[in-house]
N, C-alpha and C positions, 0 to 999 in steps of 0.2 A: 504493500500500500504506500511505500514510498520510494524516491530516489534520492539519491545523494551523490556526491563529492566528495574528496577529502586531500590534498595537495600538499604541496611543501612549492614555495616560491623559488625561480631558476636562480636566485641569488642567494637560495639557502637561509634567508633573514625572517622569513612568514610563515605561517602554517594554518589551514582553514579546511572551513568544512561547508558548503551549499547544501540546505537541501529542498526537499515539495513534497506534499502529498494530501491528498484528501484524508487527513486526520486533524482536529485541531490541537493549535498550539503546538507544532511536529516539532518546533525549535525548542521545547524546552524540555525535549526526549532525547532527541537523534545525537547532538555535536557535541562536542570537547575536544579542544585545544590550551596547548602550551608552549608559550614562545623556546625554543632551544628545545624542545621534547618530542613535540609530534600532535598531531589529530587524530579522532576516532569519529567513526560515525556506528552509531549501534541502532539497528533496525528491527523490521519484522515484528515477531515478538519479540520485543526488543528487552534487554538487559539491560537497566542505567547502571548497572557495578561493573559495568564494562565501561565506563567512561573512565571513572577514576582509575580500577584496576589496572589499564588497559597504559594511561599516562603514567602511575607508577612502575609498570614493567620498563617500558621506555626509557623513564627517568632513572634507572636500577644499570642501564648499558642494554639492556635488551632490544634485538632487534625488529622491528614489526611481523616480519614473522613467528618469532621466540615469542613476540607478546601475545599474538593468537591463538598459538598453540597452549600458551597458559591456559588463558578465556578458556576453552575448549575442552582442556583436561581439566578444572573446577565447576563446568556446569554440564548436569547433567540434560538440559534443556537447548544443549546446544545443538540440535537437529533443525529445530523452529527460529536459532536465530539468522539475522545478517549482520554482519560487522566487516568498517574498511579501516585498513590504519597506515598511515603514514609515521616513517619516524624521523631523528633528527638531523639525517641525512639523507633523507626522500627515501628509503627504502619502502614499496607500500606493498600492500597484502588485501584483497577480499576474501570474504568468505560466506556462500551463501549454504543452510543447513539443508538437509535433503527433503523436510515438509515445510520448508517454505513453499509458499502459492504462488503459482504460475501467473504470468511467466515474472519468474527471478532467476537473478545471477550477476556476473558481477567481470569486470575486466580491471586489469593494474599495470601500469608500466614505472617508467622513471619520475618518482614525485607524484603520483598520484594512483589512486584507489577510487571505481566508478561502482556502485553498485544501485539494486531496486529489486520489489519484490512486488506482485501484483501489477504488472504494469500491461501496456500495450504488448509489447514484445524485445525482443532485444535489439529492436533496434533504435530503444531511446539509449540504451547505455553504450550502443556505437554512437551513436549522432552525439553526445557526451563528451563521448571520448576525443572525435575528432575535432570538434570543438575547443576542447581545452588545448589539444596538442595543437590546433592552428593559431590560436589565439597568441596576443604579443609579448611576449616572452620577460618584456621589458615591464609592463603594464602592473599595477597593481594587482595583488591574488587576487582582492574579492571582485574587481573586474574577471578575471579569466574563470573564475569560481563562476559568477554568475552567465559568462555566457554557455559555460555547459549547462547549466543548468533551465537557461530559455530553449537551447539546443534539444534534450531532453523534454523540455513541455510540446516542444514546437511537432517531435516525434510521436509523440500519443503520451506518453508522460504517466502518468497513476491510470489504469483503465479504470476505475471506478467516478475518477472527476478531480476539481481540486478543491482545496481549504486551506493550505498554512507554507509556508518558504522563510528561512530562516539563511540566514549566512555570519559567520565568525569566523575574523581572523584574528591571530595575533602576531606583533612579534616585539622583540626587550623594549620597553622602556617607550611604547605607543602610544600609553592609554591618557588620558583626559591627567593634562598635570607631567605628565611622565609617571605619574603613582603607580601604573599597573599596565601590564602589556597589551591590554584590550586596541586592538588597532580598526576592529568593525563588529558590531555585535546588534543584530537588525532582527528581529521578529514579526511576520504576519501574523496573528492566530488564528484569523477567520476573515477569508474576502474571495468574493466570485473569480477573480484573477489576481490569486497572492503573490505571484511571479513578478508581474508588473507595478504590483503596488511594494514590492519589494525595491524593485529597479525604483521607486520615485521616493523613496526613503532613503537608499545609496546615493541619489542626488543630491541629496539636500546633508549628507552626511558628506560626501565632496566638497561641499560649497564654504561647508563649515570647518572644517577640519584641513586644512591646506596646507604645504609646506612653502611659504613665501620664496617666489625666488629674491634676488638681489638684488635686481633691478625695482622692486615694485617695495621696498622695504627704505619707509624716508626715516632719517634720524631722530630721536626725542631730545630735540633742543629744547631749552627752558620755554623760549619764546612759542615756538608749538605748543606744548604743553600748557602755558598760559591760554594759547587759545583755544585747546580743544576743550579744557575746564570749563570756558566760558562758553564756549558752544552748548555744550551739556546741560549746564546749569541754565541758560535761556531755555532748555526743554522741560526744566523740573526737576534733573537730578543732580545729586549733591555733585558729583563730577564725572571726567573722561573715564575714569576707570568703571563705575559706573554703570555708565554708558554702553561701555563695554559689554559688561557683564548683562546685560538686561535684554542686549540684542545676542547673546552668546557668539564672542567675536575674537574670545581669548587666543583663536589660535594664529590670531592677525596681529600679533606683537610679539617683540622679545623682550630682553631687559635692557635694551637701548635702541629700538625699533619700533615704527608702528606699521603697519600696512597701508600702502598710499591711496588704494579701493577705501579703505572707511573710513580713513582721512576726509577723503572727498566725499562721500556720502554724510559724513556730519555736517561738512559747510554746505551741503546742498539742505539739510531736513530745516523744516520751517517751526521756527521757537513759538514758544506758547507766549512772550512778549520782544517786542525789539526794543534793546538797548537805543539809548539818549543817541541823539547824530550827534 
């Protein structure tokens, strides 16, 4: 009843998991990742002690095959399950259990594990597959992540219909602050086309979350500073920082940078008073 993904980035630095399926809420079942460790996607009847188990064998030196074979030899239910895992050097593994429901199975090469069980046929988890291996190499995961994964709906996807699409990736020192590696962590739980409304959540998670280039990164001279305060403060708040915060814009600054895009969009927003001429 579902498909999935699960990858290691060509630069070795991400690791993520895509998935879909007419179930709700499939993202707070299927994925688990660890930046330096490896992904897991656990399906079917799925086992969630496969996510952490699965990251602990990894995190232990073991390699994604060695992890699955653990999974496997501690559950006696492992006929009914699917499980893909990547480790921390793209090593990756599926495996689908022999009463899994048709059709399921699952394909794996360098950095990445495709699996699904209940689907149209297999050839969502080729369309999948060649999807991700065409896709750019260079690109961020959860971009290549999620075009297998439209790949896959676009092939017949869940025979039964769809409900939910989740995508996580991580990798060191990503997450909101730098506090945690979380670099994308997106859940549908329930929408006529979760896929798409996935893709317009990774937009807005793009737009917000950006790595400035150089060029587009102007200095925090005092004299800015003075004005972007003033800016702010003619809108209501107490200041630029603020301001910031309120439009969630932190990732448009450093600690002597601001981004020249919101620069310019403050001196463009219209104050709730104008200052004496």
């Amino acid at each position: 009843m579902t498909f999935s993904i699960v990858a290691r980035s060509d630069d070795g630095d991400s690791w993520g998991v895509a998935v879909a399926s007419k179930f709700f809420s499939v993202g707070s079942v299927v994925p688990a990742a660890a930046a330096g460790v490896g992904a897991v996607a656990t399906q079917a009847w799925a086992n969630t002690t496969y996510k952490g188990a699965a990251l602990s064998h990894l995190s232990e030196g073991a390699t994604a095959v060695e992890a699955l074979r653990r999974l496997l030899d501690e559950d006696e239910g492992r006929d009914s399950r699917q499980v893909g895992i990547v480790d921390g050097m793209g090593g990756a593994v599926s495996y689908t259990g022999a009463l899994c429901d048709e059709w399921a199975g699952g394909v794996s090469g360098d950095g990445y594990a495709i699996q699904g069980n209940i689907l149209a046929g297999e050839e969502v988890v080729v369309a999948m597959q060649s999807a991700f291996i065409a896709s750019d190499l260079a690109a961020p995961l959860a971009d290549r992540l999620m075009a297998a994964l439209r790949a896959g709906d676009a092939a017949g996807g869940d025979a039964r219909g769809r409900q939910s699409a989740a995508v996580l990736v991580v990798r060191e020192g990503a997450g909101f602050g730098g506090f945690d590696d979380i670099e994308v962590e997106l859940r549908v739980e329930d929408h006529a086309q979760p896929i798409n409304e996935l893709e317009r959540l990774l937009d807005i998670h793009r737009r917000l979350h950006v790595d400035i280039p150089e060029h587009e990164r102007t200095p925090d001279t005092p004299e800015l500073m003075d004005e972007m305060d003033g800016r702010a403060q003619a809108l209501g708040l107490r200041s630029f920082l603020m301001w910031v915060g309120v439009n969630n814009y932190e990732a448009f600054g450093g600690e002597d940078w601001t981004g020249t895009r919101i620069i310019e969009e403050l001196r463009g927003a219209t104050p709730h008073w104008q200052p004496d001429a």
